[in-house]
C-alpha positions in Angstrom: 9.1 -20.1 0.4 11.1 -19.6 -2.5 13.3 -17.7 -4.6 11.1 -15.5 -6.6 12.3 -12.3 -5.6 16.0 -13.4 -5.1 18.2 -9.8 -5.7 15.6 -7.3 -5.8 15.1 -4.6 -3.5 12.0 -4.0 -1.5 10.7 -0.8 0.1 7.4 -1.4 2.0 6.1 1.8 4.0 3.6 0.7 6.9 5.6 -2.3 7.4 5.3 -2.6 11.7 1.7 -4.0 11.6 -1.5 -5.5 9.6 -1.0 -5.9 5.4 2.4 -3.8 5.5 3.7 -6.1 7.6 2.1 -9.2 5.9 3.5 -7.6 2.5 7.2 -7.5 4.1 7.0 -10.7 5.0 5.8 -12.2 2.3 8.4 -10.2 0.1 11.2 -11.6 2.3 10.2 -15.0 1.9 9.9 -14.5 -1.7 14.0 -13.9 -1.8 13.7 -10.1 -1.8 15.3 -8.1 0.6 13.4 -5.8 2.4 13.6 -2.0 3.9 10.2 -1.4 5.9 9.5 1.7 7.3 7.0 3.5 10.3 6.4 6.6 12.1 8.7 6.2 15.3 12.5 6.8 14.7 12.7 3.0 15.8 10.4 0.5 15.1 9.6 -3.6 14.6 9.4 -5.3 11.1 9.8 -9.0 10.8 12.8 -10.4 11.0 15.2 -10.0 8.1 13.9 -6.7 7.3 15.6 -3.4 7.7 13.5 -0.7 9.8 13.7 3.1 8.5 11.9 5.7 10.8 9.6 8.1 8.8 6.8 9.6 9.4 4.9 10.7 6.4 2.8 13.2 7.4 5.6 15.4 7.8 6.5 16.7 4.2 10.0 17.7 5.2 11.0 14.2 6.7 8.7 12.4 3.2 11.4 14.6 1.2 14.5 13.0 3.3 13.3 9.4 2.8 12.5 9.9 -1.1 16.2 11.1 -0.9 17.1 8.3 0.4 15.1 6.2 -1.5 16.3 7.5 -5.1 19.5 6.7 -4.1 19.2 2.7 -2.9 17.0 2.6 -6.5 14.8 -0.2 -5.6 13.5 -2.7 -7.6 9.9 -2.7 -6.0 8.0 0.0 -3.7 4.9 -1.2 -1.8 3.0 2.2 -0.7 1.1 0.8 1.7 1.2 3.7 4.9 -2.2 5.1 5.2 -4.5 6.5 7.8 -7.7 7.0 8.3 -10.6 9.3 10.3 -14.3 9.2 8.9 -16.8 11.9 10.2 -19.6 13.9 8.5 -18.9 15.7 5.5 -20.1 19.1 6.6 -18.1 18.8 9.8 -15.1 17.3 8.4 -11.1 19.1 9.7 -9.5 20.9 7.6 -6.1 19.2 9.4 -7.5 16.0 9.3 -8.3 16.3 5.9 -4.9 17.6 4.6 -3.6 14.7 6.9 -5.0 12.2 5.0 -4.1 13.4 1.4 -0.8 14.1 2.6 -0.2 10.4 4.3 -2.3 9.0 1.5 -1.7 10.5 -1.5 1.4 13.5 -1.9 3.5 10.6 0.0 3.6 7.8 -2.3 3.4 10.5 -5.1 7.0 11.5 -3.6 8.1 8.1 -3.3 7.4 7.2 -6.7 8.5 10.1 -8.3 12.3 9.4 -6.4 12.0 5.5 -6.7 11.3 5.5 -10.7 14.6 7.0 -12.0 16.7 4.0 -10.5 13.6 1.5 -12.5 13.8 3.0 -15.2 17.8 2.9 -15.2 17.6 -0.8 -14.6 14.9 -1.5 -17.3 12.6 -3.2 -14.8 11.0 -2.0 -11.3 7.1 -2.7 -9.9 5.3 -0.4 -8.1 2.4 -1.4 -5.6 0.2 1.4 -4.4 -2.5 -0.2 -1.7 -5.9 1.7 -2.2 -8.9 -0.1 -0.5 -12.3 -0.8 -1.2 -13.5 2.7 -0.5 -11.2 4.0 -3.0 -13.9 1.9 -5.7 -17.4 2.4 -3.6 -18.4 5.0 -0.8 -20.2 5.3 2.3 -21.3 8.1 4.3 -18.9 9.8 6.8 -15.7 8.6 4.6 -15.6 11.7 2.2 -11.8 12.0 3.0 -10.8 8.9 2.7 -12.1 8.1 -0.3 -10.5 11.0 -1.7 -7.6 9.8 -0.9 -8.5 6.0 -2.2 -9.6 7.3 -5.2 -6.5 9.7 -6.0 -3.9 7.2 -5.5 -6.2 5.1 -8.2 -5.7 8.1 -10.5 -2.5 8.9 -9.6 -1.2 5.4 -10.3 -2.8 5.1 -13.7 -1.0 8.3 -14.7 2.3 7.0 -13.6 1.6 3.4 -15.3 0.7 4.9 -18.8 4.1 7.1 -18.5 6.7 4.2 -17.4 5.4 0.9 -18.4 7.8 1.1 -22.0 10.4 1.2 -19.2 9.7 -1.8 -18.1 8.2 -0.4 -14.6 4.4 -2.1 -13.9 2.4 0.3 -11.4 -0.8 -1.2 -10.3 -3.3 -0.6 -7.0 -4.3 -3.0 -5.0 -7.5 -2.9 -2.9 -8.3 -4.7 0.0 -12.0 -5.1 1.4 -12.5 -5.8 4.6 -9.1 -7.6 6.3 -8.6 -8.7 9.8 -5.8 -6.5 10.7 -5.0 -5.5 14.5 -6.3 -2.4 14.2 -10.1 -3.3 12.3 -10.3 -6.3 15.5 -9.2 -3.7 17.8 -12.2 -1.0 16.9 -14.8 -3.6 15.7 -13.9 -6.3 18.0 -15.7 -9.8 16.8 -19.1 -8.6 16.9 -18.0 -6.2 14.5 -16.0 -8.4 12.5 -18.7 -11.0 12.4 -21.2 -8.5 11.2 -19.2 -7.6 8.2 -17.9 -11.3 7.1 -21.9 -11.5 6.6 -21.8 -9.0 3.8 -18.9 -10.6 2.1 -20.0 -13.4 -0.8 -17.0 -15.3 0.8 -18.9 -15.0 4.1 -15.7 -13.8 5.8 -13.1 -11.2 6.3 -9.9 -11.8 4.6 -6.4 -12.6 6.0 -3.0 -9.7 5.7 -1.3 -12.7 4.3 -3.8 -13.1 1.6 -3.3 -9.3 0.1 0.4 -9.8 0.4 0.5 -13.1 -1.5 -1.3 -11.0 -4.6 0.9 -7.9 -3.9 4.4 -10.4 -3.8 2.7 -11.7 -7.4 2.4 -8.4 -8.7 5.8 -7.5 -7.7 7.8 -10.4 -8.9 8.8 -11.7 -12.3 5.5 -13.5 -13.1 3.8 -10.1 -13.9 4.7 -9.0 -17.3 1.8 -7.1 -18.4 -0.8 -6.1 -15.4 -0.1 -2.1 -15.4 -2.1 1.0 -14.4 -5.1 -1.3 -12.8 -7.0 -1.1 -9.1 -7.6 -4.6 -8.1 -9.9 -5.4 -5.8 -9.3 -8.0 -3.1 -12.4 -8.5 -0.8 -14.3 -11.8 -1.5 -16.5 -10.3 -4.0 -18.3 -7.6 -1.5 -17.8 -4.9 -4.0 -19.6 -6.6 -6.9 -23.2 -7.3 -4.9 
């Protein structure tokens, strides 16, 4: 596609399905070349791409990979690993809910911390955090996750106003509603249907379409876009 991201490093976590997978292929195609990483001790990302194993719930393991990480310094991180379990407020896990913040949030708060030396080093890095639209609005029965959404907004901010005079641009991205394997698989197309009639755009959006802005913000053409949450979702949030 072309030769945007020609010598740069990519590190995508959540890169074996939906928009992490989407943002690793994009980056690919953009030049870069591209570490993505999962759960499982071995996994698929597309072709061209390196696979690490990690699973980010477990703090010890996080710790290993920022190692890891701090030491291949790349140029851009996509934090894009997240999970997700809504229920009522007063009923809510305390596991669940530490779950969440730790996948979430204290994840790419490690991963940032380790990758931002090496930036900082080189004069130049971009840092993607993927938030979503409930990290902007609410519903019931998503306390958690929103807490989460909404911290890695904060958190990035902080980390924006701190490195951007290094030359490192940290922004959020935030997707609406997205037809990823997983939404079809628990809404199936009634479900999907339902909410592409509560989008403006009268439809869900594509992975490849939140990886084409993330691949934008990443790449050279950004030169001043730091410590934002964009919103992607065909103008839901603004009705």
């Amino acid at each position: 596609m072309g030769t945007m991201l020609e010598g740069k490093l990519a590190v995508v976590t959540g890169a074996t399905r939906g928009i992490g997978r989407a943002i690793a292929t994009r980056l690919l195609a953009e030049g870069a070349s591209v570490i993505g990483t999962g759960r499982q001790a071995r996994g698929e990302v597309p072709e061209g791409a390196e696979y690490r194993g990690c699973d980010l719930a477990d703090t010890a393991a996080t710790l290993a990979f920022a190692e890891e990480l701090a030491a291949l310094r790349p140029d851009i991180l996509v934090n894009n690993a997240g999970v997700n379990k809504i229920g009522p407020f007063a009923e809510y896990d305390l596991k669940d809910l530490q779950w969440i913040l730790q996948v979430n949030v204290t994840a790419p708060f490690l991963l940032c911390r380790a990758a931002v030396p090496g930036m900082k080093a080189k004069g130049w890095g971009r840092i993607v955090n993927i938030s979503s639209i409930w990290g902007n609005i609410c519903r019931e029965h998503r306390a958690a996750y929103a807490a989460s959404k909404f911290g890695i907004d904060g958190m990035t901010a902080g980390l924006a106003a701190e490195v951007a005079r290094d030359g490192i641009l940290a922004n959020c991205v935030s997707p609406g509603f997205i037809a990823t394997e997983m939404a079809i698989g628990i809404l199936g197309d009634a479900g999907m249907k339902a909410l592409a009639e509560q989008v403006p755009a009268r439809r869900v959006g594509k992975p490849e379409e939140i990886a084409a802005f993330v691949a934008w913000l990443a790449g050279p053409e950004n030169t001043y876009i730091s410590g934002q949450n964009i919103l992607v979702d065909g103008g839901f949030s603004r009705v």
